[in-house]
C-alpha angles and dihedrals in degrees: 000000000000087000093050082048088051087063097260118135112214126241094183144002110198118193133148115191112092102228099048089050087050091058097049091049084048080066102028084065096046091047108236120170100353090289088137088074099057124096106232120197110199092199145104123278102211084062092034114125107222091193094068096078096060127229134312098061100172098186138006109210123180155130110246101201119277109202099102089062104036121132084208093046140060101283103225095142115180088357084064115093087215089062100118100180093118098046089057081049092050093050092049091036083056108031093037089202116188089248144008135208119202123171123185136168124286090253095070087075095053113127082244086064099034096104088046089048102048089045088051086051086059092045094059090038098056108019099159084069103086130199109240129244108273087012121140121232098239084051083051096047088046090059096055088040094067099029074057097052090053123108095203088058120087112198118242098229133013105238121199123175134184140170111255132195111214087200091062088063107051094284110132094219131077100228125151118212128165113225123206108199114172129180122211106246104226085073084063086210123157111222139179140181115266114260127248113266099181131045145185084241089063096052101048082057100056088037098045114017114035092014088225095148099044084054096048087049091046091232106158120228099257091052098054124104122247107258115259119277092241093066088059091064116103095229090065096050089096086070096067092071107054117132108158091079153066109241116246112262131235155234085249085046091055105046114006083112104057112074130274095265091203091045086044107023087160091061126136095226099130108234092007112116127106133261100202118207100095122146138172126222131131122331092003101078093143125233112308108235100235098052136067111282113268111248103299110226145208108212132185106270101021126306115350126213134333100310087085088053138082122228109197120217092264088053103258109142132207137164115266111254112243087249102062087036083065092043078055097054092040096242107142125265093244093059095100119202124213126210151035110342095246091053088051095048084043089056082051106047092052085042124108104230097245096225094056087047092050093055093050096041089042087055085055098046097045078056096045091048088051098048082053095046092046092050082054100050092049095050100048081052092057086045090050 
């Protein structure tokens, strides 16, 4: 969705969990956000015939599970079947778009990772360069080490990555994930990440200097909490004056105007109803209401810990409903989303929050746009 926002227009949507596949039909038949007009492929990747979409792929965009190198999984990396890196290097190795998008969780960069990850950088790099059959990933990795080291190689794409908070550009949510966006070099285009445009500084300010978001929020000075100890710290004063950027926005930002769904069960909210069970107790506190969501996540068997739940200023605590899951994670209110409640929460915590993916896609395709008009330009010179 954040790529369609971002003005591409999609040639194929491969998934294959079920579910997941169910939700997106539901839209697809009520025609929100010109799903309907997206060719969605419930099938496996690692089967999938690129072939099948035709040329002139612009950009491959995609997830590749996380799980392997997930802080919250079992940590299992290239040994995990569910590892799809080289699934997102066969698509680029075959479709040879102008461009490719990958985003991952923040473990993949941990110094446990680092040798997989730099071997995953060269792949994507130099796709062409395939890994023989029987071949073991470090001899692999060895091959493209020292094509790499050659002066006589050029690489295939220019590859950049960078850890992104999603929080840092408008996303309610404080949720690390680390983006790969490579270029094929024959376009000869410079590219860098967008910068952030919101910040926690930002925010202490409005909440705790000038009193700008209690007012916006119409919270009246006796109900208001007392501001986190870590604010009171003399290495964080230097927050409080921080001009350049939005503040980040908040849990309150995000759903203060839907309705209360334990005060209105019966509401007609879509997707807004409780699923009651939560509980508070050490290292699952919940998400406090006047600062960005903590990272929403998936789990094994439905929704894991306290970073799926709410915790209320005077400490109550209760699971996010699915629909203001999917306000955190910026999908509009009417994506409706079909199911049990876990498998929904579990949708959304795999999920890329669109309007992080649009800014990111948005910053490609502004690139993209220059390097054609600039081609045009070039060649109505030559004609003149």
């Amino acid at each position: 969705m954040g790529m369609a926002n971002a003005g591409f227009q999609h040639a194929a949507v491969i998934e294959w969990n079920a579910d997941a596949c169910e939700t997106f039909r539901e839209n697809q038949r009520h025609h929100v956000q010109s799903l309907d007009a997206w060719p969605l492929h419930q099938a496996d990747v690692r089967r999938f015939d690129y072939s099948s979409v035709g040329g002139g792929i612009v950009v491959v965009s995609g997830g590749p599970p996380c799980q392997p190198f997930s802080l919250g999984g079992k940590h299992r990396g290239y040994q995990d079947e569910r590892d799809m890196f080289p699934e997102a290097v066969r698509a680029v190795r075959e479709l040879r778009p102008k461009a490719f998008i990958f985003e991952n969780v923040k473990g993949l960069m941990r110094e446990s990772f680092s040798s997989y990850f730099g071997y995953i950088h060269l792949q994507l790099i130099y796709p062409g360069l395939v890994r023989r059959e029987g071949e073991e990933w470090t001899g692999h990795r060895a091959r493209l080490e020292q094509h790499h080291t050659s002066s006589r190689k050029q690489p295939e794409y220019k590859l950049v990555f960078q850890l992104l908070n999603a929080a840092n550009y408008g996303i309610p949510q404080r949720r690390e994930r680390v983006f790969m966006v490579g270029f094929r070099e024959d376009l000869g285009v410079e590219w860098t990440f967008p910068a952030s445009t919101h910040s926690e500084g930002a925010l202490v300010r409005s909440q705790w200097v000038t009193g700008q978001y209690w007012d916006r929020h119409r919270v009246g000075k006796r109900s208001r909490p007392a501001p986190p100890a870590r604010y009171a710290q003399p290495a964080q004063s230097s927050r409080l004056f921080e001009f350049e950027r939005l503040p980040w926005r908040t849990v309150r930002d995000a759903i203060s105007d839907l309705p209360d769904p334990e005060i209105y069960p019966g509401n007609s909210i879509p997707n807004h109803q409780v699923n009651p069970g939560a509980r508070a107790y050490p290292g699952h506190t919940g998400s406090p209401l006047d600062e960005p969501a903590k990272t929403l996540k998936a789990g094994d068997h439905g929704v894991p810990g306290g970073e799926n739940m709410l915790s209320r200023p005077d400490g109550s605590v209760r699971y996010f409903t699915v629909r203001e899951a999917a306000r955190l994670q910026t999908f509009p209110d009417n994506y409706i989303f079909n199911g049990t409640w876990s498998e929904n929460m579990r949708q959304l915590g795999n999920a890329v929050p669109v309007k992080l993916g649009e800014v990111v896609a948005a910053s490609v395709a502004a690139t993209l746009r220059q390097h054609e008009e600039r081609n045009q330009n070039a060649q109505t010179a030559r004609e003149v």
